[in-house]
N, C-alpha and C positions, 0 to 999 in steps of 0.2 A: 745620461739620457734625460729628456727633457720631452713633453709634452707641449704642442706648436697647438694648441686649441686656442680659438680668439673667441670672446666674452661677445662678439655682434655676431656671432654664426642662432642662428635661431633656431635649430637643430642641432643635435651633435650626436649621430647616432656611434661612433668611434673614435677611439684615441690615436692623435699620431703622433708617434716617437720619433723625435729626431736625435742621434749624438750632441752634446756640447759643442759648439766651433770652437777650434784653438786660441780664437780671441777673445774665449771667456773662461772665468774660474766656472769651475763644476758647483751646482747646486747644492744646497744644505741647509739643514735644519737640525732642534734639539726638539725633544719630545720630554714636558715635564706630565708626571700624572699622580696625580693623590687621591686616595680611595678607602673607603672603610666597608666592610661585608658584615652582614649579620644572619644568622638563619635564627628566623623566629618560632612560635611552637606553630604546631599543624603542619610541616612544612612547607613555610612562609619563609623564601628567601627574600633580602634588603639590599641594595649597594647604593651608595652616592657614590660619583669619578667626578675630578675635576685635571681637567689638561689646560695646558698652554705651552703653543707649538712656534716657536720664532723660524719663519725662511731667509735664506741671504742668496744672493746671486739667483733670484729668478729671473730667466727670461720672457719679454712679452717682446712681438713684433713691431716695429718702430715705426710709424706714421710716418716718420720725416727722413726716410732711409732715402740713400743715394743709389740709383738703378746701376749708378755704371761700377759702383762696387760690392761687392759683397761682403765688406769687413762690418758694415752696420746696419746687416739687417733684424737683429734685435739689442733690444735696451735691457739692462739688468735692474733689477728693484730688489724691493726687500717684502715682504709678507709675515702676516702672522694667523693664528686661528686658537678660539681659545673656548671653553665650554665648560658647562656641569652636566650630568647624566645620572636621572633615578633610575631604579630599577625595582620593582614590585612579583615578585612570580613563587608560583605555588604549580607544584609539579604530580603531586597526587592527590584523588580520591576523586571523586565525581565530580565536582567542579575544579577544574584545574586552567591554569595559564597565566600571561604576565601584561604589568602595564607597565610603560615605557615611557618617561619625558627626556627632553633633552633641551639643554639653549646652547646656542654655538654661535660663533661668527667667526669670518672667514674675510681678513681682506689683505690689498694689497696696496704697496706705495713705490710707484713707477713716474721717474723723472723722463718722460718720452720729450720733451724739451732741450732736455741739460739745459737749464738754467739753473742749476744749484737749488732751486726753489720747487716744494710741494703744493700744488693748487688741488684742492678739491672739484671745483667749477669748471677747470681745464682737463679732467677727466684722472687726475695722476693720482688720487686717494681715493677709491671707490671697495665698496662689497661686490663679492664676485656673484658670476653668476648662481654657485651652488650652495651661497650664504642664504641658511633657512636658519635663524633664530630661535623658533617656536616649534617643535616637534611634540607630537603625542602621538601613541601605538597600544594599542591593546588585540588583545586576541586570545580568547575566552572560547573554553569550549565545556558543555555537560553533558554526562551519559546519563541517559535517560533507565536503561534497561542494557542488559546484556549485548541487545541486538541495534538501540538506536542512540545514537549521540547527534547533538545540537550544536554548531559554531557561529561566532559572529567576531568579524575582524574589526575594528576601527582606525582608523590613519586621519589625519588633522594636523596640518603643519602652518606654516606660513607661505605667503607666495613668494615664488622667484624672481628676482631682480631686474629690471629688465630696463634700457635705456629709452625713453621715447619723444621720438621727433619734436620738434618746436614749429617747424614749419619748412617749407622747401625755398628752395631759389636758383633759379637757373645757371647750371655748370659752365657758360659760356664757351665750351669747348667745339673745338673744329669740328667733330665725328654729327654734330648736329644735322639734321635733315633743314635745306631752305624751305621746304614747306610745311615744317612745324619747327622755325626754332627755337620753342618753347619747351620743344620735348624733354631735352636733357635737362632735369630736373632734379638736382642732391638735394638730398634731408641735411636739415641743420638740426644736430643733436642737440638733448639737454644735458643734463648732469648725469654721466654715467652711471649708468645701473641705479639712476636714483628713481625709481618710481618701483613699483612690484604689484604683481596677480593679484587677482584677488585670494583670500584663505583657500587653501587643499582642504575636501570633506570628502572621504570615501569610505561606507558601510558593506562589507560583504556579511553576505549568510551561506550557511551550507547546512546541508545534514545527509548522516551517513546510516546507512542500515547493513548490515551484517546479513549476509546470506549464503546458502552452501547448495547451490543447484547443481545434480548428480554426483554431491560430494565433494564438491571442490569449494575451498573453503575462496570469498568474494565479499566485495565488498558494493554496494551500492550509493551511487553517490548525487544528492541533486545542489546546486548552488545558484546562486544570486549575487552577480559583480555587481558593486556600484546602485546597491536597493535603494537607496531614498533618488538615484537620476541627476545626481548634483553636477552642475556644470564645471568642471574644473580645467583651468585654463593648459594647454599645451601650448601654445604661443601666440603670439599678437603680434597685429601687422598695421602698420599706421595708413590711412587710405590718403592715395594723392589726390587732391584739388578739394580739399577741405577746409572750412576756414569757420569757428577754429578747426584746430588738427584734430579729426576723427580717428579713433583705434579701434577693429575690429579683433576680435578675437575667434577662435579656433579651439574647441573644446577635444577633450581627450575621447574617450567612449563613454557610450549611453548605460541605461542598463542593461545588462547583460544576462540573462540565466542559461544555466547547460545541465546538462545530464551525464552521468558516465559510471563503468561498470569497471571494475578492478578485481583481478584473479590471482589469485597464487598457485603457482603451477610449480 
């Protein structure tokens, strides 16, 4: 089984599996990982991981495929992904929780030509869409008293990759209207997936109180998504008749706060 997600979908809220076609080897990969743990006093747990992950026989769907057969409609490449991961976390006493970094990179090298030859420019060596480099996570929490505890999450990554337009130029194709036949308008890409979002910055808070109304043991809860309002990008869309090419973008949510009550029954 194989996953038929294309890297220019600008959403992807699901995975679709498709089987292997019989006119390709089955996908694969080797997973190497090296690690050392330490628990230090207080406990203060430590780990550094380091992986690297070789893929063979991926498929990606073929630009240059022939409609009237189905034997080519994807191309096989090769990929790799490869990283280090800290790990920082303290698990009791009143201030407890963990900080998290990680670097990774994720790409792939797809001859959508068969020409024998790997071009970066022609889009067949690119980082994929879910290569984030730069990752940080924390998520900290302190009890206050018996009844009240304080949290504050943090996330901070890098931005997603994302391909953008150079400029358009009329598709010349029949489907055109004679009284705009300017309409049909294609994007001329640049360098695949070579541009990216700005930085991910997201602060949650919460706080929890402890309460037992006619005995039933509850929990009260108030929070704050997204407290400092930070605009972070969800996707970007290149606006037509620009010159230069304009990108708008599309932010994820605002801030957020809620309230909510939890029982144990």
């Amino acid at each position: 089984m194989f996953t038929n997600n294309s890297d220019e979908e600008i959403i992807d809220f699901v995975d679709f599996w498709l089987p292997v076609p019989k006119e390709y080897d089955a996908q694969s990969c080797q997973h190497f990982i090296a690690g050392i743990e330490q628990r230090l006093r207080n406990n203060i747990f430590f780990s550094v991981e380091a992986y690297y992950k070789p893929y063979d026989n991926m498929l990606e769907l073929n630009p240059n495929n022939d409609p009237v057969t189905d034997k080519d409609d994807f191309v096989a490449g090769t990929g790799k992904a490869w990283g280090v991961e800290l790990l920082l976390k303290k698990s009791l006493g009143r201030f407890n929780g963990w900080l998290g970094y990680s670097y990774s990179r994720i790409r792939k090298e797809i001859d959508f030509n068969s020409d024998g030859k790997l071009s970066k420019r022609e889009g067949e060596v690119y980082y994929v869409k879910n290569d984030i480099p730069h990752s940080f996570n924390a998520v900290l929490s302190f009890k206050l008293n018996d009844k009240n505890s304080f949290g504050i999450t943090l996330s901070a990554n890098s931005g997603q990759p994302f391909t953008v337009n150079e400029g358009m130029v009329y598709a010349g194709t029949n489907y055109a209207s004679p009284l705009a036949p300017y309409a049909a308008l294609q994007p001329i890409p640049g360098e695949k997936n070579g541009a990216r979002y700005p930085s991910y910055f997201r602060m949650d808070l919460s706080y929890v109180r402890t309460i037992q109304p006619f005995g039933i043991n509850g929990k009260f809860k108030f929070q704050v998504i997204n407290a400092t309002n930070h605009f972070n990008v969800l996707f970007a869309q290149t606006l037509r008749n620009t010159n230069p090419t304009r990108i708008r973008a599309f932010s994820m949510f605002p801030i957020i706060p809620s309230l909510g009550l939890e029982f144990e029954l």
